[in-house]
Wavefront OBJ file of the C-alpha trace (Angstrom):
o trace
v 84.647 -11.304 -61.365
v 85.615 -11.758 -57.984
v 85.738 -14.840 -55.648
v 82.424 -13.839 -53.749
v 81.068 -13.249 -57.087
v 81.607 -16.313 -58.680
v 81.037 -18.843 -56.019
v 77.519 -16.790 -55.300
v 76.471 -17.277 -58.542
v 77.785 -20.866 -58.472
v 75.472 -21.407 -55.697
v 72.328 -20.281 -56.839
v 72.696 -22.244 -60.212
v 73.140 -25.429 -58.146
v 70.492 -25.137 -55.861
v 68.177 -24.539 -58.555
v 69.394 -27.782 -60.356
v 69.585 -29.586 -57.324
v 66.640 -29.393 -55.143
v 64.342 -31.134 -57.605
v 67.501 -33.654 -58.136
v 67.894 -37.071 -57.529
v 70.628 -35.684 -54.936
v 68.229 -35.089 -52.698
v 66.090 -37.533 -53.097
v 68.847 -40.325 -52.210
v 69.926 -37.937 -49.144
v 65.949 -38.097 -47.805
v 65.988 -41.652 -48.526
v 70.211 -42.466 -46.326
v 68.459 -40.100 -43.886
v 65.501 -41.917 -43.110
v 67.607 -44.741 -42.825
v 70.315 -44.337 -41.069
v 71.323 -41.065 -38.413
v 71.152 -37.513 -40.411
v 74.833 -36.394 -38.926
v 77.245 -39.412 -40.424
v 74.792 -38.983 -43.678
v 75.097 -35.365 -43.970
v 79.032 -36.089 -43.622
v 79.373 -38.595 -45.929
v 77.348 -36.665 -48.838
v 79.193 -33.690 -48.319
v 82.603 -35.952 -48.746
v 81.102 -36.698 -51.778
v 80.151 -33.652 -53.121
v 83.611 -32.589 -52.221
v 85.752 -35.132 -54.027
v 82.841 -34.411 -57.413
v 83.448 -30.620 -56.771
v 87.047 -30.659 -57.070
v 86.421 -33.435 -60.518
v 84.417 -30.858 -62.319
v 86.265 -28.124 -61.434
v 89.619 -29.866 -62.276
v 87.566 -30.509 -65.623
v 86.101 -27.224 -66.474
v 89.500 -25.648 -65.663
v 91.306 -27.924 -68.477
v 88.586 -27.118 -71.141
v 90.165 -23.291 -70.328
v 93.192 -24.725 -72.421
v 91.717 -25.185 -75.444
v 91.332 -21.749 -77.592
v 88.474 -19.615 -76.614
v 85.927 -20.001 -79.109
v 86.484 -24.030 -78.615
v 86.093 -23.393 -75.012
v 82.718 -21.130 -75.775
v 81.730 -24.662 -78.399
v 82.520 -26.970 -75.313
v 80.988 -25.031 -72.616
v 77.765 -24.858 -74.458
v 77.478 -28.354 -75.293
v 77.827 -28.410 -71.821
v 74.891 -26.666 -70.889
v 72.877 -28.326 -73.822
v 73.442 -31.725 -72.237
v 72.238 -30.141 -69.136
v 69.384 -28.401 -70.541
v 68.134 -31.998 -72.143
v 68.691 -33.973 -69.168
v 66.648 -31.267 -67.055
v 63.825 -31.650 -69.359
v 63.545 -34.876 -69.860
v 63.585 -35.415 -66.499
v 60.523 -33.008 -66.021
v 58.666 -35.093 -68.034
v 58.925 -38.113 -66.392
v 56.439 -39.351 -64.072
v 56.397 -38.274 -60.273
v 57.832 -40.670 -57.920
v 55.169 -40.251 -55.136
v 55.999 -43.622 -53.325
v 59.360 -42.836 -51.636
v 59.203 -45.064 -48.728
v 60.619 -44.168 -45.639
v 62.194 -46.422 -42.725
v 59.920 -46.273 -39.877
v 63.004 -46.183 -37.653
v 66.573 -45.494 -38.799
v 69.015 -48.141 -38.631
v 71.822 -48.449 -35.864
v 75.060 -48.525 -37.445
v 78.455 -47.359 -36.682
v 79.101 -43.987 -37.584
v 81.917 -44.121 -39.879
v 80.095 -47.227 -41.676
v 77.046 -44.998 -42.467
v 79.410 -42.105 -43.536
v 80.951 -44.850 -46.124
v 77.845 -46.111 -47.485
v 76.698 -42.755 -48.049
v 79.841 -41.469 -49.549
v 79.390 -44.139 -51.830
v 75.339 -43.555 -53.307
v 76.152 -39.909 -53.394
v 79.583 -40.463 -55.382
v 78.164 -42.879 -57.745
v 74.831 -40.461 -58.374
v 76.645 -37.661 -59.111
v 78.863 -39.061 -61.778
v 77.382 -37.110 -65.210
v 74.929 -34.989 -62.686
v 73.299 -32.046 -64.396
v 75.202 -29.947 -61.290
v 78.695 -31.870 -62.226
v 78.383 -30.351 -65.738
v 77.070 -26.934 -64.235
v 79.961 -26.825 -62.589
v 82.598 -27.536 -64.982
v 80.333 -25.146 -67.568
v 80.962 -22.531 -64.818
v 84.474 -23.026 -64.546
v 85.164 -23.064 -68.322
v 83.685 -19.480 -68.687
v 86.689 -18.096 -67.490
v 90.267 -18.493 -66.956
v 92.055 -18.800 -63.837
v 92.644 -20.977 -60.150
v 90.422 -18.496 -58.448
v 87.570 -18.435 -60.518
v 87.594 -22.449 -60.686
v 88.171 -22.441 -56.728
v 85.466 -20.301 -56.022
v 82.935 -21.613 -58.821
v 83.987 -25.079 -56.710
v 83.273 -23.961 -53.585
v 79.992 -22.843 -54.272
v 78.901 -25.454 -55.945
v 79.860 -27.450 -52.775
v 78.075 -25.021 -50.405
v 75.184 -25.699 -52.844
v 75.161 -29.451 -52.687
v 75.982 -29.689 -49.141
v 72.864 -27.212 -48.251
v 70.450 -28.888 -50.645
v 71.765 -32.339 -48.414
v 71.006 -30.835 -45.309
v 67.675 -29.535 -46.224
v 66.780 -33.088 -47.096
v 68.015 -34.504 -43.990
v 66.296 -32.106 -41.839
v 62.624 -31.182 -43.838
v 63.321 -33.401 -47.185
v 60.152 -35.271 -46.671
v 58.077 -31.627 -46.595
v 60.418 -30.131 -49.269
v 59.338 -33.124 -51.874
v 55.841 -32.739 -51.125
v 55.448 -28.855 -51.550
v 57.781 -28.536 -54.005
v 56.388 -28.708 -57.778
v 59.402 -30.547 -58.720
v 58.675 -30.673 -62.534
v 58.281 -26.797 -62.710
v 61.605 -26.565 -61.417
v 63.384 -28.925 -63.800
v 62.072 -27.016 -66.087
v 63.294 -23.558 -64.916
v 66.062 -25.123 -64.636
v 66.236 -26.598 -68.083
v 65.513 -22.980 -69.432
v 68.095 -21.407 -67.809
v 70.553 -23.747 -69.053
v 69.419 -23.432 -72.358
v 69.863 -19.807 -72.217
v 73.263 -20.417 -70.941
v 74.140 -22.795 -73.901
v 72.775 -20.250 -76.422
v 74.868 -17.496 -74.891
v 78.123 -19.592 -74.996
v 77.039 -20.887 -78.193
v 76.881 -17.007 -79.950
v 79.796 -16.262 -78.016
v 81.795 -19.007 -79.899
v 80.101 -18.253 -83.308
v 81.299 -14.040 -82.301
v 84.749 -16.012 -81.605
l 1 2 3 4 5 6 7 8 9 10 11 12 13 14 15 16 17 18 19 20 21 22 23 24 25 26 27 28 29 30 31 32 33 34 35 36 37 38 39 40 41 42 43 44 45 46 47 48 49 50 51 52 53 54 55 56 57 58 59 60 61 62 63 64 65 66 67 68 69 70 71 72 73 74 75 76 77 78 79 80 81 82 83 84 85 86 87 88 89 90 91 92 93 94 95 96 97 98 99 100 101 102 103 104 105 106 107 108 109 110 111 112 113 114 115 116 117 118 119 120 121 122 123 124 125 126 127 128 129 130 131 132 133 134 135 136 137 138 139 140 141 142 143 144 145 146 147 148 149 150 151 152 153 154 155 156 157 158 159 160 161 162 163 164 165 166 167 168 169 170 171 172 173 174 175 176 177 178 179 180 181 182 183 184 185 186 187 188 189 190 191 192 193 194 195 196 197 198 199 200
């Protein structure tokens, strides 16, 4: 698979996992808040320092033998495939309340505070096990880079669509329908790793 190859498909998993996320729900929120530039900055720091975590991750799961790999990477997916769900079924959080003007802050204390949410959300994200998943499904620094870098591009875009149209995106969006997809298509992945480790 080549670089291109890998980080494209890293990218579209992502974005389906995170636009109904609570990613981008916290970026509309920092963004209504404070200035969209030193958010958008300090998410994609963030998303950055997570990237590289479950890529670092998925690349040492590579070490174990294959059909433990296979085992791990569709647990992986399971846990991903549950969490998507049962967030689907969880009531819609209509009432996101939104600064009527943004606070005035210095830039590089907004960038901080937002590197902060975003770091702390992410921890156990349904994307941070995506991308370690990803990573795991093959062997080698250039698949994990490039599974990593589009997993970034994904996170970063998803951020910047909330800080520019988030408010429109949440309410045209039927974001239940796409945890769902979402939660299907890991599912398929986890079944697909899982008779790939039972095929050893």
């Amino acid at each position: 698979m080549t670089f291109l190859a890998a980080a494209a498909i890293a990218f579209g998993v992502i974005v389906l996992v995170e636009l109904p996320d609570k990613t981008l729900v916290a970026t509309l929120v920092l963004s209504t808040r404070y200035r969209p530039r030193p958010v958008l900055v300090g998410v994609a720091a963030a998303f950055a320092v997570q990237c590289a975590i479950a890529a670092t991750a998925g690349s040492v799961i590579t070490l174990l033998p294959r059909r433990a790999v296979e085992a791990v990477v569709a647990a992986l997916f399971a846990i991903g495939a549950v969490l998507l769900i049962r967030e689907s079924l969880e009531p819609d959080d209509d009432d996101v309340e939104l600064a009527e003007h943004r606070e005035s802050r210095p830039f590089w204390r907004i960038v901080l505070t937002c590197f902060g949410v975003l770091f702390a959300a992410e921890w156990g994200d349904a994307s941070q096990i995506a991308t370690a998943g990803l990573v795991a499904r093959k062997d080698g620094l250039q698949h994990a880079v490039a599974t990593g870098v589009g997993a970034f591009a994904a996170l970063v875009a998803v951020a910047a669509l909330a800080t520019v149209i988030g408010k429109v995106l949440v309410r045209r969006l039927r974001l239940h329908l796409v945890h769902r997809v979402a939660g299907v298509l890991f599912a398929g992945f986890a079944l697909i790793a899982l008779v790939a480790a039972i095929r050893g």
